[in-house]
C-alpha positions as CSV (number, residue, x, y, z in Angstrom):
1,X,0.0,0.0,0.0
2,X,1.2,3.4,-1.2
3,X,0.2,6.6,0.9
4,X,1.0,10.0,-0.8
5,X,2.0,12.8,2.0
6,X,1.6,16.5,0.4
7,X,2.3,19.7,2.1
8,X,2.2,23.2,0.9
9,X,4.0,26.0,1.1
10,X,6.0,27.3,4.3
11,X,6.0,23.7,6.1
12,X,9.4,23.1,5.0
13,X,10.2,26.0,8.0
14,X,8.0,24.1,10.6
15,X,10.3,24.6,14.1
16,X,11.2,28.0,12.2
17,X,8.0,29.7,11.7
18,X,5.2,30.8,14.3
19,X,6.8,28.6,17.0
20,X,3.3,29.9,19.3
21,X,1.0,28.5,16.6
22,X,3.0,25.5,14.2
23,X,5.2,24.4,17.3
24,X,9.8,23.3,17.5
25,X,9.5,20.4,15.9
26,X,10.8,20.4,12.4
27,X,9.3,19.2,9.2
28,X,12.5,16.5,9.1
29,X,11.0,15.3,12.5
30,X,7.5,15.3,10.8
31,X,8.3,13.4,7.9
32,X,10.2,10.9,10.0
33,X,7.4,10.7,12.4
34,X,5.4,9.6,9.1
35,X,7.9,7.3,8.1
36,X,7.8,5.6,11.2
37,X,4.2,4.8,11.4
38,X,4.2,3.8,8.0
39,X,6.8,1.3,8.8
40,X,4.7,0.0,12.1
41,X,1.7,-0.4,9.4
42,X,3.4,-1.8,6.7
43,X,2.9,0.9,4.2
44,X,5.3,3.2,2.1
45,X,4.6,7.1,3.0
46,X,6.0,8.7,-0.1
47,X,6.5,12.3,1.4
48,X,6.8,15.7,-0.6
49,X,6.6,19.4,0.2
50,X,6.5,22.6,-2.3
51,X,5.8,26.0,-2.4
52,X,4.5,25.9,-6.0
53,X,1.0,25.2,-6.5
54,X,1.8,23.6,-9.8
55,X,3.8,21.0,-8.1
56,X,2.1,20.3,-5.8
57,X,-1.0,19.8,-8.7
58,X,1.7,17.6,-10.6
59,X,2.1,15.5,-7.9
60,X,-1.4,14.8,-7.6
61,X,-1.9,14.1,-11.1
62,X,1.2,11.6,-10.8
63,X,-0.7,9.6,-8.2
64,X,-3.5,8.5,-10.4
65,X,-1.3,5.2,-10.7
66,X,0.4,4.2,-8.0
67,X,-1.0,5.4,-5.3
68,X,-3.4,4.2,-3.0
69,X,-4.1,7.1,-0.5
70,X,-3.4,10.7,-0.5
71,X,-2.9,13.2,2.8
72,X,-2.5,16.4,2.0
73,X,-2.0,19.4,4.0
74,X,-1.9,22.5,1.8
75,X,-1.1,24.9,4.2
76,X,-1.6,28.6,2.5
77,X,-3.4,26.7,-0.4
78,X,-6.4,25.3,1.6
79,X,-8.2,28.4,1.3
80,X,-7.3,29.6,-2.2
81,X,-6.4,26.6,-4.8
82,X,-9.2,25.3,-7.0
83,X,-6.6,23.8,-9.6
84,X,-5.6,21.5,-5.9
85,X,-9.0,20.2,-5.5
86,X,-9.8,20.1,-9.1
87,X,-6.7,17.7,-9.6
88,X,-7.7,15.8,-6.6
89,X,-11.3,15.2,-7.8
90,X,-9.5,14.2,-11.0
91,X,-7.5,11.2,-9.7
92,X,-10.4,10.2,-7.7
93,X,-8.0,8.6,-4.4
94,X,-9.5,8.2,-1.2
95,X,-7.7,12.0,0.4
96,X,-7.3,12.8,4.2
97,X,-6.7,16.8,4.5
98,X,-4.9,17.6,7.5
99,X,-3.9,20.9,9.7
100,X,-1.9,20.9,12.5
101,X,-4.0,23.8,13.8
102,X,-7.7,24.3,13.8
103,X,-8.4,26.3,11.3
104,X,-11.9,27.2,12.8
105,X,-10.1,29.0,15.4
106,X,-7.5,31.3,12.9
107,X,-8.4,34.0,11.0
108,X,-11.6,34.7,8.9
109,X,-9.6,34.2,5.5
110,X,-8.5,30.9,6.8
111,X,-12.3,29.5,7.2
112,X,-12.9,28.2,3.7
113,X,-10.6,24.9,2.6
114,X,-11.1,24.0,-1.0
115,X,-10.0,20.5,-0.5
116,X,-12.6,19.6,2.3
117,X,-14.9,20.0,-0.6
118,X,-13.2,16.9,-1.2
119,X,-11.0,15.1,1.0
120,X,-13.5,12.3,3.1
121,X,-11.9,13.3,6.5
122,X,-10.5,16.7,7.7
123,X,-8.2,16.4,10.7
124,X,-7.6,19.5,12.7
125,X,-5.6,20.9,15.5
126,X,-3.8,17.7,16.3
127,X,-0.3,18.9,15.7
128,X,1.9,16.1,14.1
129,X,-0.3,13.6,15.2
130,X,-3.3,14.6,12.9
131,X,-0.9,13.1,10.4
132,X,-0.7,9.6,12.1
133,X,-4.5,9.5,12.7
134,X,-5.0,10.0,8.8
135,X,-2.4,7.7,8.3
136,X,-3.8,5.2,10.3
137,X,-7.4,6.4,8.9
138,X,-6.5,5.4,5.3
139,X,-4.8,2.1,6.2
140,X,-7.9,1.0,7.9
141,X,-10.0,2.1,4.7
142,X,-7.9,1.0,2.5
143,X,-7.8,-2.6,3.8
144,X,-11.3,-2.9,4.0
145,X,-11.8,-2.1,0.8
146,X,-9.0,-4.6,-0.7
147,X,-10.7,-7.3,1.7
148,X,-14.1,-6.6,0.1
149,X,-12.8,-6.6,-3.4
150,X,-10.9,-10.4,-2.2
151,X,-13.9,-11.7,-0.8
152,X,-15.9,-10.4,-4.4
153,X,-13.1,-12.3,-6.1
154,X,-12.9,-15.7,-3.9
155,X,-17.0,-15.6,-4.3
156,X,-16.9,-15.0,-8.4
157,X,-14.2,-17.9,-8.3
158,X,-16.7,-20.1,-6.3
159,X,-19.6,-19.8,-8.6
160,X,-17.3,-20.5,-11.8
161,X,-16.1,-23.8,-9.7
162,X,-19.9,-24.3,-8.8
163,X,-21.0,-23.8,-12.5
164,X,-18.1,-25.7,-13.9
165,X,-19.1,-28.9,-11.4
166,X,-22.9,-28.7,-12.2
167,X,-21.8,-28.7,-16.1
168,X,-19.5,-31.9,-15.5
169,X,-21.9,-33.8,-13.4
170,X,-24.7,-32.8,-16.2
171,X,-22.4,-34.4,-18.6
172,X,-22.0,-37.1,-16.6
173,X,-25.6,-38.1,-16.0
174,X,-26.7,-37.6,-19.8
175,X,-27.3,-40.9,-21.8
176,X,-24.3,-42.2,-23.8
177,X,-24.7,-42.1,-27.6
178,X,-25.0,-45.7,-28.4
179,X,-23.8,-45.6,-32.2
């Protein structure tokens, strides 16, 4: 299982930044943080952070194959980047936003988030851990939904075996051709 991790601009200077609101702690000790968990649940955590709108967009777009899962947190871009949320409807993945503060509690500018139009969960004022929860959220989903597509498969393979053994023993029973 493949989780994508995007963050948007300025979390690069996490620890640097607005230690009263965004906290010490690094985005290296975020991202390894990630990593860790990932590693506990048996997933990859493919992590990436830009400034750029368009690459973060890119990114997205790339994760139409090959990824399972996205968590995004797109900092400054929550409240202002349709091309984020149209690329995320695009590629259609199962999308955890996250915010290591609670945005209902900033500013008034900060009160609309483009991508909770379509991310499934939004995780808020959780600090670094918001990130585990979704990370843990979309493992859980994730599995479920690869068990329910295994048990689809086992049950299509049992009616083929089921059809294919009624066929045989209807062979079997017909009357021989005595010629």
């Amino acid at each position: 299982m493949r989780i994508l991790v995007l963050n948007g601009p300025n979390m690069n200077l996490l620890g640097i930044r607005e230690k009263d609101i965004y906290g010490e702690s690094s985005y290296k000790e975020l991202c390894k943080m990630i990593e860790k968990k990932a590693d506990e649940l048996n997933v990859y955590a493919d992590m990436y952070q830009s400034n750029h709108e368009g690459d973060l967009v890119d990114k997205i777009q790339e994760a139409y194959k090959g990824v399972d899962g996205i968590i995004i947190n797109p900092a400054a871009y929550t409240h202002t980047s349709i091309a984020i949320l149209d690329a995320l409807k695009t590629v259609k993945k199962p999308t955890v936003e996250v915010h290591i503060t609670d945005l209902k509690e900033r500013e008034e500018f900060r009160q609309i988030s483009y991508v909770g139009m379509y991310a499934e969960k939004t995780i808020m004022g959780k600090g670094f851990d918001g990130y585990i929860e979704a990370l843990e959220y979309l493992v859980e989903k994730l599995s479920a939904i690869e068990a329910e597509k295994e048990k689809q498969r086992a049950e299509e393979r049992e009616k083929e075996r089921a059809a294919a053994a009624e066929a045989a023993a209807a062979a079997d029973s017909a009357p021989a051709d005595n010629q």
